[in-house]
C-alpha positions as CSV (number, residue, x, y, z in Angstrom):
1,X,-14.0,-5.3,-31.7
2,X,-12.2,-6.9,-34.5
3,X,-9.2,-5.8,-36.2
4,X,-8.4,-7.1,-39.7
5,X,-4.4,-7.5,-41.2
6,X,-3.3,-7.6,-44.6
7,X,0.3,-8.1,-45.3
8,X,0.5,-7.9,-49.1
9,X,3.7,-8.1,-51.6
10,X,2.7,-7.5,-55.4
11,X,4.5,-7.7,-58.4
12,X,4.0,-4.9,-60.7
13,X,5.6,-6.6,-64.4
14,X,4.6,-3.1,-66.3
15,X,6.7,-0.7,-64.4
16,X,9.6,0.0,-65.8
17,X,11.0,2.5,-63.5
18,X,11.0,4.2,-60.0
19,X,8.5,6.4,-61.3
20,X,5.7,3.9,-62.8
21,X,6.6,2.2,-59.8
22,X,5.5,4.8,-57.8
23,X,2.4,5.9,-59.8
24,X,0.9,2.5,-59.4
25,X,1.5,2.7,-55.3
26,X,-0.1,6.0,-54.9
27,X,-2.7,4.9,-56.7
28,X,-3.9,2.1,-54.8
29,X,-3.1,3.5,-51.8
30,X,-5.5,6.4,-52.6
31,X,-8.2,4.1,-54.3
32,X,-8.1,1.7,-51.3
33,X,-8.5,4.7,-48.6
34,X,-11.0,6.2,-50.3
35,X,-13.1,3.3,-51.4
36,X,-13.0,0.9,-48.4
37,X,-12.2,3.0,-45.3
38,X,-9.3,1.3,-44.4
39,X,-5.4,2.4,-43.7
40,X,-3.0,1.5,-45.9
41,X,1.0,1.3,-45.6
42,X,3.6,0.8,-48.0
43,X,6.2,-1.5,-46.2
44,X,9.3,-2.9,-46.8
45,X,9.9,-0.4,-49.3
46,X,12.0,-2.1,-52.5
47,X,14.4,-0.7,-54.4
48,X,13.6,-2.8,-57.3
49,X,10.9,-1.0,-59.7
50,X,8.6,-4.2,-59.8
51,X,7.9,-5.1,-56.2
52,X,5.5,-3.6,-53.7
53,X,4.4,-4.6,-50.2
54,X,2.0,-3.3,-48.4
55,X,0.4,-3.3,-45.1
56,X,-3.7,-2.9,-45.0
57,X,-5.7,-2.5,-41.7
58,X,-9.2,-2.3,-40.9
59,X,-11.6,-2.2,-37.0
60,X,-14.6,-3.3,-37.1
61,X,-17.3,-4.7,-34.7
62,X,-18.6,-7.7,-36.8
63,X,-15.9,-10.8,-38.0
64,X,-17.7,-11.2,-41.2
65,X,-17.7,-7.5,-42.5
66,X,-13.8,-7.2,-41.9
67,X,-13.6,-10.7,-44.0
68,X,-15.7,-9.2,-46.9
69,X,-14.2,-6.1,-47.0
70,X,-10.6,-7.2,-46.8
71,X,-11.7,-9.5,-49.1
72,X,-13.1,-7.0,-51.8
73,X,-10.1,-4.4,-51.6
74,X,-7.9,-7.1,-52.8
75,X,-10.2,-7.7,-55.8
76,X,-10.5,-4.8,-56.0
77,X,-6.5,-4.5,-56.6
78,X,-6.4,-8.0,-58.8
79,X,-9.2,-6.9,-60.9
80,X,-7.9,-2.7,-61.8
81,X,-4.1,-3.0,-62.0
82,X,-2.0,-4.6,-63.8
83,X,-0.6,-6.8,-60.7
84,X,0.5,-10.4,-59.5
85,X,0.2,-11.0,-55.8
86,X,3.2,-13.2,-54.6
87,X,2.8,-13.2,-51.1
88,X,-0.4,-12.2,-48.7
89,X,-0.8,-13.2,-45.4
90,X,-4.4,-12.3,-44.1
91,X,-5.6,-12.6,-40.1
92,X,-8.4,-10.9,-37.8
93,X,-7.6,-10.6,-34.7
């Protein structure tokens, strides 16, 4: 068994308060969940309306399907919000 880490700090440059903030977070927490079976944290929490980090984990039985997977949720996020990644550490384990 495999377990797959995602330590993930975005940049959100259109949120202009707490509360956009906070829309864009639920969002891909939800989209993320619901689409790609995986759990999804929001750590670190910021104060500061523009930065996000996150904490993504997924078990699997095969090395490659964790690295696709992982691998699509965060094109997933680059490709439907409006988001810069500035930091991401990525391991299976």
């Amino acid at each position: 068994m495999f377990v797959g880490l995602i330590r993930l700090k975005l940049l959100i440059p259109s949120s202009n308060s707490l509360k956009d903030r906070r829309q864009v977070v639920a969002s891909i927490k939800g989209k993320l969940r619901s689409r790609f079976n995986l759990s999804i944290a929001e750590i670190e929490s910021s104060n500061h309306w523009r930065e996000a980090s996150f904490g993504i984990a997924m078990v699997n039985d095969s090395r490659s399907y964790l690295e696709g997977e992982l691998s699509s949720a965060l094109r997933f996020i680059e490709e439907n919000y409006p988001v810069e990644i500035l930091a991401l550490e990525k391991e299976i384990i």
